[in-house]
DOFIPA-468600 format. One line per field, with one value per residue (C-alpha): residue number from 1; residue in three letters; x, y, z. Coordinates in Angstrom, 3 decimals. Example, Ala and Ser with C-alpha at 12.3 -4.5 7.8 and 13.67 -1.06 7.14 Angstrom:
BEGIN
seq	[1  2]
type	[ALA  SER]
east	[12.300  13.670]
north	[-4.500  -1.060]
up	[7.800  7.140]
//
This chain:
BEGIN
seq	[1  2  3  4  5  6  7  8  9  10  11  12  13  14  15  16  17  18  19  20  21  22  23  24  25  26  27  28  29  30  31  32  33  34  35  36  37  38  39  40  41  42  43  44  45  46  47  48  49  50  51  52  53  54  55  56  57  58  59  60  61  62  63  64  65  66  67  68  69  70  71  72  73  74  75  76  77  78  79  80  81  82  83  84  85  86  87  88  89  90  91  92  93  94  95  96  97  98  99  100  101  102  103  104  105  106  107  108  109  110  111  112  113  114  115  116  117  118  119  120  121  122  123  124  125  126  127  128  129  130  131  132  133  134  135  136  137  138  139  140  141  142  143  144  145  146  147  148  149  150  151  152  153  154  155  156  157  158  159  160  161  162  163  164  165  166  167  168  169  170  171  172  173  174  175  176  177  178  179  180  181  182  183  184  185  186  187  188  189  190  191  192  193  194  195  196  197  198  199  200  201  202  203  204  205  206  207  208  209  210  211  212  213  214  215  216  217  218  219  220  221  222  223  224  225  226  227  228  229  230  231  232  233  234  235  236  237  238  239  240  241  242  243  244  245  246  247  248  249  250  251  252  253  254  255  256  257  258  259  260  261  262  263  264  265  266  267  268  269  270  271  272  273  274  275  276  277  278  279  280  281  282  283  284  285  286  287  288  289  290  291  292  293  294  295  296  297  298  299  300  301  302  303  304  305  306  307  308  309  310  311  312  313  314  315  316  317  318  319  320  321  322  323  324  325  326  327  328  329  330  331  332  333  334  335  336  337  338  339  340  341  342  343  344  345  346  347  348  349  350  351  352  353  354  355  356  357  358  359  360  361  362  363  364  365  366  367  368  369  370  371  372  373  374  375  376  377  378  379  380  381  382  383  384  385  386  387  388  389  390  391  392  393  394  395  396  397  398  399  400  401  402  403  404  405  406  407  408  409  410  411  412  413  414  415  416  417  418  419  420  421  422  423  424  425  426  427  428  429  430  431]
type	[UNK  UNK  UNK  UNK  UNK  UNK  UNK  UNK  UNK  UNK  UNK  UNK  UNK  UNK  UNK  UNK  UNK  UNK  UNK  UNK  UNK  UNK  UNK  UNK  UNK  UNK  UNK  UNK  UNK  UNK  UNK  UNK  UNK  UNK  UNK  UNK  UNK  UNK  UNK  UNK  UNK  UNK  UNK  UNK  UNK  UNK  UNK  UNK  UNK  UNK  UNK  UNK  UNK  UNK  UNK  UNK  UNK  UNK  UNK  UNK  UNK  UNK  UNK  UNK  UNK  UNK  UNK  UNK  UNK  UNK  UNK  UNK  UNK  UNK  UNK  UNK  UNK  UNK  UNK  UNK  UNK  UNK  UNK  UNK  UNK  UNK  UNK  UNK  UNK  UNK  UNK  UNK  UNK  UNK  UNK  UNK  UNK  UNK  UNK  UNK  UNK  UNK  UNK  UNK  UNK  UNK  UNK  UNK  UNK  UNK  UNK  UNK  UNK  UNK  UNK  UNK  UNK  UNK  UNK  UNK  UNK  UNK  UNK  UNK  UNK  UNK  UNK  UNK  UNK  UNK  UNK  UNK  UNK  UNK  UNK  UNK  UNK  UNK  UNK  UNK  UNK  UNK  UNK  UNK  UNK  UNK  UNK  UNK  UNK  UNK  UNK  UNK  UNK  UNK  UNK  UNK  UNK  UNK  UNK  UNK  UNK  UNK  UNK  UNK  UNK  UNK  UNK  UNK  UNK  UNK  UNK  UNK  UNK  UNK  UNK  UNK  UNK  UNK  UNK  UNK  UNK  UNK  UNK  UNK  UNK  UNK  UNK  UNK  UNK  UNK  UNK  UNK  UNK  UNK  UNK  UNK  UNK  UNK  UNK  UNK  UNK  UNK  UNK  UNK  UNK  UNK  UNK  UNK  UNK  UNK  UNK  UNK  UNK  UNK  UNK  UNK  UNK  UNK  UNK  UNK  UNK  UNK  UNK  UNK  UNK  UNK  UNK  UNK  UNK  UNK  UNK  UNK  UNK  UNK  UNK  UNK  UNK  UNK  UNK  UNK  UNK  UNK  UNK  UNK  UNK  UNK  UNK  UNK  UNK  UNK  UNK  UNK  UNK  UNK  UNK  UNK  UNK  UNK  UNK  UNK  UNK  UNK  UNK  UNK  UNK  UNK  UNK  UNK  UNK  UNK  UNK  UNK  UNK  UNK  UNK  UNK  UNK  UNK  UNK  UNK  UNK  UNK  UNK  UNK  UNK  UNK  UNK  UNK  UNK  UNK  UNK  UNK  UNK  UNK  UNK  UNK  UNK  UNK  UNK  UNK  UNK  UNK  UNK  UNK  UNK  UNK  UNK  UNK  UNK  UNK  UNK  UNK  UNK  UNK  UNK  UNK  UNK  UNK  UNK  UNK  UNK  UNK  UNK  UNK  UNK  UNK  UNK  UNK  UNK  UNK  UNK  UNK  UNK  UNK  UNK  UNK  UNK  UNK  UNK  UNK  UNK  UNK  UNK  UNK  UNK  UNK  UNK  UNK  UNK  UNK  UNK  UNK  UNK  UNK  UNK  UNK  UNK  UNK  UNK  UNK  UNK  UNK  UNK  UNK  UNK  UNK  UNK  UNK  UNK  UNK  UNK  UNK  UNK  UNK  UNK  UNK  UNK  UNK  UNK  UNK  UNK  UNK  UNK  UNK  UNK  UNK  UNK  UNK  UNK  UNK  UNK  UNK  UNK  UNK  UNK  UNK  UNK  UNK  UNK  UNK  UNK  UNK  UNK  UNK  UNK  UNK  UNK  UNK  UNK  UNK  UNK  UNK  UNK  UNK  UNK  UNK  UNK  UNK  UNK  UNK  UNK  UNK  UNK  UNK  UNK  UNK  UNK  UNK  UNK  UNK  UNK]
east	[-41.780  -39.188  -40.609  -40.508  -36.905  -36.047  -38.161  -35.833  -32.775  -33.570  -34.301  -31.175  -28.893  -30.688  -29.854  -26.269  -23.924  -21.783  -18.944  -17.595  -14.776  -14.129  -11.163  -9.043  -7.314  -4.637  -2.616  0.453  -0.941  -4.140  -1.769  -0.183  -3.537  -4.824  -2.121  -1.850  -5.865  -5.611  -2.023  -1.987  1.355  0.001  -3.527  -1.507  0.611  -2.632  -3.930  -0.864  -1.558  -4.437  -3.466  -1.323  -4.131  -5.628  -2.750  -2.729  -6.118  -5.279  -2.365  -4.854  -7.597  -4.982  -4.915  -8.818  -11.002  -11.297  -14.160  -15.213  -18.280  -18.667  -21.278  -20.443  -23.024  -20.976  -22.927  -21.114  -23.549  -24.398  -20.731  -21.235  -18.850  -18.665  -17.738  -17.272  -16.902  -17.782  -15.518  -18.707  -21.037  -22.252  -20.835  -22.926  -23.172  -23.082  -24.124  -22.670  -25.480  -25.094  -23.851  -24.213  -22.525  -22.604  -19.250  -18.228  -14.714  -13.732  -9.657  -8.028  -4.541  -3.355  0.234  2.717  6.250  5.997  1.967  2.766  6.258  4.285  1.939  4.691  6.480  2.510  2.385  6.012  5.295  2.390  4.309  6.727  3.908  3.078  6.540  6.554  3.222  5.015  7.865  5.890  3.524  7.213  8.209  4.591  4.953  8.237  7.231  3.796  6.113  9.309  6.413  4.814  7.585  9.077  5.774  5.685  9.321  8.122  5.504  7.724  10.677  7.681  6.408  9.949  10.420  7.313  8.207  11.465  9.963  8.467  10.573  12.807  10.000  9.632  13.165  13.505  10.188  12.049  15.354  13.628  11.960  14.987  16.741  14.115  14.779  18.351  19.699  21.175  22.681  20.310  22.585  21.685  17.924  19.267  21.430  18.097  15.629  18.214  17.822  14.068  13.868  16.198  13.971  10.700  12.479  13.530  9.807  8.052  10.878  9.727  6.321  6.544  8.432  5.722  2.921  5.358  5.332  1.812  1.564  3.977  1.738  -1.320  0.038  1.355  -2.074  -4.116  -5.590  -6.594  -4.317  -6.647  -7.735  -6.796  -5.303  -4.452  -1.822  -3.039  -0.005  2.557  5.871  7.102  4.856  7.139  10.198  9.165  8.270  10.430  13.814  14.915  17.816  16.825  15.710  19.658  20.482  18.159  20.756  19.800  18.212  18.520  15.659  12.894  14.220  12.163  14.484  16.119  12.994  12.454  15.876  15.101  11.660  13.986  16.053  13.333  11.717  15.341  15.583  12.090  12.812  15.575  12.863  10.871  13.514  13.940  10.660  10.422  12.611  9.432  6.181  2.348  -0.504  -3.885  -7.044  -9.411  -13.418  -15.295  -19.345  -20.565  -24.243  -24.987  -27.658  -27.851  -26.060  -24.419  -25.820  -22.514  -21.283  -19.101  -18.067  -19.135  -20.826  -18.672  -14.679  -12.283  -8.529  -5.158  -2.292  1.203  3.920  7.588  10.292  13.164  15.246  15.605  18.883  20.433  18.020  16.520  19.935  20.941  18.174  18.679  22.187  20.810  18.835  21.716  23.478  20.644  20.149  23.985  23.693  20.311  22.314  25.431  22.823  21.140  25.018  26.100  22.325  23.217  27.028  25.390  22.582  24.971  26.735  24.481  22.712  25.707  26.285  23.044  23.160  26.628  24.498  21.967  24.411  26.177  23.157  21.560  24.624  24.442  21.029  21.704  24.524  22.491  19.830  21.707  23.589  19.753  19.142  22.217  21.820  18.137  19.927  22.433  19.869  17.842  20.387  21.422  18.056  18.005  21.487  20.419  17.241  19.802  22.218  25.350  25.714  25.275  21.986  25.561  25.760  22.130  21.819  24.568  23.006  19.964  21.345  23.084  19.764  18.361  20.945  20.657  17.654  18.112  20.591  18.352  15.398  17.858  19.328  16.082  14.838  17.845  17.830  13.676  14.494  17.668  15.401  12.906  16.094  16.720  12.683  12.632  15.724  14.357  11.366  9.517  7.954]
north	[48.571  47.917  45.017  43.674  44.467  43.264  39.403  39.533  40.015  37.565  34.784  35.832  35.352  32.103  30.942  31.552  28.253  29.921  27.658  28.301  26.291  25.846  26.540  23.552  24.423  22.012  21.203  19.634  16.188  16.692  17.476  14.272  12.246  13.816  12.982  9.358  8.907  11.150  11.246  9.409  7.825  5.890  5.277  3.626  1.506  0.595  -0.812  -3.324  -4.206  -5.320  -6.934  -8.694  -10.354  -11.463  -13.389  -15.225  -16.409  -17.182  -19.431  -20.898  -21.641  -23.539  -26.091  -26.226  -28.485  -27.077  -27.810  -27.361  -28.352  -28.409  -28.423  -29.340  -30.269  -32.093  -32.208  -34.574  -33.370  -36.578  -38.432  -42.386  -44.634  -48.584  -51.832  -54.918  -57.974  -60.734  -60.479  -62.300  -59.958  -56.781  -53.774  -52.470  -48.710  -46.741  -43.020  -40.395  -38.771  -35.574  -35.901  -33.233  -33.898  -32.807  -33.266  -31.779  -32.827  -32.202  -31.892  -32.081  -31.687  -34.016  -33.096  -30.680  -29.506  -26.193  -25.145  -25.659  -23.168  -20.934  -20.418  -19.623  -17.026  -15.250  -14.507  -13.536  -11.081  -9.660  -8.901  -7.456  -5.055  -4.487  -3.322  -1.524  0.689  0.992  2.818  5.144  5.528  7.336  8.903  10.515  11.821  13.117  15.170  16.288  17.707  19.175  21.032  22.126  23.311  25.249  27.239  28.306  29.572  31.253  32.926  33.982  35.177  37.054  38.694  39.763  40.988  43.580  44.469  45.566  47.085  49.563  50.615  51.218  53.163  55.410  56.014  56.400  59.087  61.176  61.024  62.421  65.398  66.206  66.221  68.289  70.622  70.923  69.395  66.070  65.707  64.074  60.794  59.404  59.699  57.792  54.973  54.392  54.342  51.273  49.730  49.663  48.113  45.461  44.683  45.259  42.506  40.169  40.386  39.147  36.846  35.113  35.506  33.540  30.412  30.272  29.921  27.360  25.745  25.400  24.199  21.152  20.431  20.602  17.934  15.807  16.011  14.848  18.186  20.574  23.411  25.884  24.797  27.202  26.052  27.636  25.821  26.389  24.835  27.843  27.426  28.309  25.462  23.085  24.784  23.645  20.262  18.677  20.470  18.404  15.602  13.217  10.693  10.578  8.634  5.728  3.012  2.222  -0.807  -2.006  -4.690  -1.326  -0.204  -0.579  -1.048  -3.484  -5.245  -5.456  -6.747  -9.490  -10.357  -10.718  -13.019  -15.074  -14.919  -15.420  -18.585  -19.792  -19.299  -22.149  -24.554  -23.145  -24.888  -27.804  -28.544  -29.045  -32.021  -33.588  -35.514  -34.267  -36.163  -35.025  -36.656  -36.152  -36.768  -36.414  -37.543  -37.352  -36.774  -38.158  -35.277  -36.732  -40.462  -41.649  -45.340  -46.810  -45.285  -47.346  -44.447  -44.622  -41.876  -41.732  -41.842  -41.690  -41.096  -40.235  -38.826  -38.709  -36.634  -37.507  -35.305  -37.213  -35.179  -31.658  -31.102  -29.617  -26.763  -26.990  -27.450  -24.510  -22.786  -24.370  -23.068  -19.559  -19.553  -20.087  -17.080  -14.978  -15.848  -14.986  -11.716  -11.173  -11.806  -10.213  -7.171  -7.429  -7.430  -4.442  -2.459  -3.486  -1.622  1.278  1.856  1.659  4.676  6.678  6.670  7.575  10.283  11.572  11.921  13.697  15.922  15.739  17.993  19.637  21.642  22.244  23.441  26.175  26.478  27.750  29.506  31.641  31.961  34.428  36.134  37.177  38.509  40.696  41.656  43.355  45.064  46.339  47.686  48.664  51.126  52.261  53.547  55.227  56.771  57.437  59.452  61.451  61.978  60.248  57.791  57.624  56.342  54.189  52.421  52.076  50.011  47.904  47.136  46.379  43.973  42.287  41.541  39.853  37.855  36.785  36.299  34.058  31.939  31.795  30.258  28.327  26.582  25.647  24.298  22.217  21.139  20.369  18.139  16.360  15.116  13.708  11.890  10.173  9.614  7.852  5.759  4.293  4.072  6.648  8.738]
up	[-1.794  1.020  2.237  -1.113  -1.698  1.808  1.450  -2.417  -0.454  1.951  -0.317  -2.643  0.283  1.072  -2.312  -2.002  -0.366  2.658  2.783  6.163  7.704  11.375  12.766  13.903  17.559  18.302  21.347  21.094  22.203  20.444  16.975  17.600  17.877  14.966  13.044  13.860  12.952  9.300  8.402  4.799  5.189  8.261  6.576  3.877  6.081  8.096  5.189  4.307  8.111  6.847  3.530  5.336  7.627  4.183  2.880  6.117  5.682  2.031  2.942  5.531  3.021  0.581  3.360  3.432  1.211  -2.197  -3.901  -7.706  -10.149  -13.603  -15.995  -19.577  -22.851  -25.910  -29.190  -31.892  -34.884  -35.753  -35.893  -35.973  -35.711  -37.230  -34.999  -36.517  -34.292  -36.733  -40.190  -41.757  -39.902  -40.749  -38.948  -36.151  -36.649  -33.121  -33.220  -30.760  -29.186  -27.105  -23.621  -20.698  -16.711  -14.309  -11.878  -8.183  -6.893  -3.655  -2.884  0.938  1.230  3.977  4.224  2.514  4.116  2.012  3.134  6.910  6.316  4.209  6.306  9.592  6.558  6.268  9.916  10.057  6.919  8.647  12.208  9.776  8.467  11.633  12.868  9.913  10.852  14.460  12.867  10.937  13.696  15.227  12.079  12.022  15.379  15.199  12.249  13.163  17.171  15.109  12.772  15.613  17.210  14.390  14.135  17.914  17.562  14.250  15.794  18.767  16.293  14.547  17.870  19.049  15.276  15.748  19.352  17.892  14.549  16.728  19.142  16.106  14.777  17.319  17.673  13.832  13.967  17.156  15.285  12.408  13.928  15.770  11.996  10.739  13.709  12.674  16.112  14.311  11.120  7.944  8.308  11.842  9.857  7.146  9.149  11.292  8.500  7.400  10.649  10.623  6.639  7.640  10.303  8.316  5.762  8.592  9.610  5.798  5.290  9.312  8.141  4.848  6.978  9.602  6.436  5.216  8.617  8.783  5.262  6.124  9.669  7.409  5.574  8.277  9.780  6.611  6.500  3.282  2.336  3.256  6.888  9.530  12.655  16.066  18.319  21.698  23.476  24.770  23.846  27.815  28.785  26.051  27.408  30.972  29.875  27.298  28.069  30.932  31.173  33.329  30.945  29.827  32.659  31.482  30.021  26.385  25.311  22.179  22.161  23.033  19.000  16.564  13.322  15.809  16.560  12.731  12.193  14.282  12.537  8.713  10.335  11.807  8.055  6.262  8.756  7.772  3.931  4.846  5.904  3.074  0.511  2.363  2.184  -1.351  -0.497  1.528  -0.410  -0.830  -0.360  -1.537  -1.146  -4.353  -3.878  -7.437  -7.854  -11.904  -12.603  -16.285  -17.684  -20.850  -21.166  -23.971  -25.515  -23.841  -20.732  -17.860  -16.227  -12.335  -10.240  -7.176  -6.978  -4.508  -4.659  -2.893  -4.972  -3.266  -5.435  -4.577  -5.805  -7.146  -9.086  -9.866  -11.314  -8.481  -8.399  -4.719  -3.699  -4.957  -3.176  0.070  -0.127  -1.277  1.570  4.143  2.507  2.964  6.298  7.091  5.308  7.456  10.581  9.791  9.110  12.588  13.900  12.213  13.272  16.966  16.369  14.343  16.983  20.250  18.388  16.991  20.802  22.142  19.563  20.129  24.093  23.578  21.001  23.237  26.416  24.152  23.061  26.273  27.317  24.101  24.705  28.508  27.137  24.594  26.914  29.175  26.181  25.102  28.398  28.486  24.849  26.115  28.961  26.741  24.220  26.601  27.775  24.235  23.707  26.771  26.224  22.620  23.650  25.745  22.943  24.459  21.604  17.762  15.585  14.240  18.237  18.402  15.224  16.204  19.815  18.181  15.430  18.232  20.315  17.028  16.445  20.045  19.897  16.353  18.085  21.153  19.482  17.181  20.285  21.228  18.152  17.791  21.604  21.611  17.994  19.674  22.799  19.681  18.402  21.593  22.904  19.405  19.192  22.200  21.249  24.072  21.360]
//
């Protein structure tokens, strides 16, 4: 009987999908290249990359030979029609019978001011779309490192949170005893179980922002809301690596931007649109090829097989109209470079602002770095002068509130310093 039930249960579990999904381990490089290969933002931009290599082709082709054919029947149920070219004649009757062609036409433009401009504007547009995926190329990486960051000093804020839960713990459990011995009063009991909730509160509340930290690096990485991830990088190793200033003596150069760069594609465009305009001033000459195959000929047909033909259009007059968009066109391309001007000015500053941001935090972050390690020493000592009875449960909290806040400003300092060296790597495009 047990082999029975054992071969059931074996086949039962067989017959039962395990869904199990692998767990993604990321370093910090490795989180950026996965982002730049699944991020949907940057798919999406990829793909008007693309598009835009298929209008260039398609403004191409207009300047190829275009050819067409037609097949046609015409049925004139049984019309007739009456020509008389003798008054003392008799009319000769002539019947319509049904006709069927065949025709192919073949069309080559030979010149046209607006095709050869258009087609300059389609590879402008599509180094525009490429610019375009450059910058969110940055964007993508900025956002999948300041993620990433923000969950390493969640997870740090969340170890330093349960190192201090229970050490307050213990302290709360001796402190209780002692009350239950009669040697302290109920009230240091009740002041230190207040400590410990505010921690145990501090701790859920850290807890829910790191799952909402790896929610929004799950989605800068393409990934599904339910894939688990391990960051492998250790946030001493970033510390070592990326909080340094000697980059800041690099002088900045505006040309290395990229909405610069893409300031100075519009113009080019704005500039072409000019030409664009003008050209509608200019002729076109097309050259027309058409060959007729008579399927079924009527009783009188003149019409040949083969023609050739040119066709030259001339503009003459239009009102005033491509004027008008000539002149457009010159105001456009002002307001384009008036644009670039004003980028140049904005950038300069805001580069400028951001280096001064840049020392100004590392010089907090320095600052709060020492005021965590004397906060430690001074709690350090409060517990031991606590355990010895020399101070209140009321001193104790305090110290203890004191080295999280430290701590909070600590790790905010960092966060703020690590995101302000992003700011300036991608303003200058070092990302």
């Amino acid at each position: 009987m047990l082999p029975k039930i054992f071969l059931i249960a074996i086949i039962s579990f067989g017959m039962v999908p395990i869904y199990a999904q692998e767990t993604l381990v990321l370093s910090l490089d490795s989180a950026i290249n996965y982002a730049l290969d699944h991020n949907k933002k940057l798919i999406n931009s990829k793909f008007a990359v693309d598009a835009s290599v298929q209008k260039i082709k398609a403004a191409i082709a207009q300047g190829l030979p275009q050819a067409s054919a037609v097949l046609d029947y015409t049925n004139y149920l049984g019309a007739e029609a009456q020509l008389k070219m003798n008054p003392a004649a008799p009319p000769v009757t002539i019947e319509f019978n049904p006709t069927s062609n065949f025709r192919a036409s073949v069309n080559q433009l030979i010149f046209s001011g607006s095709y050869f401009v258009g087609l300059k504007l389609a590879k402008l547009a599509n180094k525009v779309s490429e610019q375009n995926y450059q910058k969110d190329i940055l964007d993508v990486k900025e956002q999948t490192i300041q993620s990433y960051y923000m969950i390493l000093i969640t997870q740090k804020l969340i170890s330093i949170l349960k190192e201090n839960r229970a050490n307050a713990q213990i302290t709360f459990k001796k402190t209780n005893d002692l009350a239950n011995a009669g040697v302290i009063e109920k009230t240091d009991v009740k002041k230190l179980s207040v400590m410990v909730a505010s921690i145990d509160n501090a701790l859920k509340s850290t807890e829910r922002q790191l799952e909402l930290g790896y929610n929004v690096l799950r989605l800068q990485l393409g990934l599904k809301p339910d894939q688990a991830i391990i960051l492998s990088t250790d946030l001493s190793a970033i510390q070592k690596k990326y909080i340094q200033s000697a980059f800041l003596t690099n002088n900045f150069n505006i040309k290395n931007n990229p909405d610069y760069q893409l300031a100075l594609l519009q113009n080019q465009m704005a500039e072409k649109q000019i030409s664009l305009k003008k050209a509608g001033y200019l002729p076109t000459l097309v050259a027309t090829y058409s060959y007729t195959k008579k399927i079924k000929k009527p009783h009188f047909d003149i019409t040949p097989e083969n023609m050739v033909g040119v066709t030259l259009s001339i503009p003459i007059l239009s009102g005033g109209q491509r004027l008008a968009e000539v002149k457009q066109a010159k105001i456009n391309y002002d307001i384009a470079r008036n644009t670039e001007a004003l980028l140049t000015d904005q950038l300069t500053m805001t580069e400028k602002q951001l280096r001064y941001n840049y020392n100004n935090l590392l010089e907090q972050f320095e600052s709060q770095k020492m005021n965590v390690e004397v906060a430690k020493d001074v709690l350090t000592n409060m517990n031991r002068k606590y355990k010895q009875g020399l101070i209140s449960s009321l001193e104790l909290t305090s110290a203890n509130n004191e080295y999280l806040t430290a701590q909070s400003n600590y790790y905010s300092a960092m966060i703020k310093l690590l995101n302000a060296e992003l700011a300036l790597l991608k303003i200058n495009n070092n990302l």
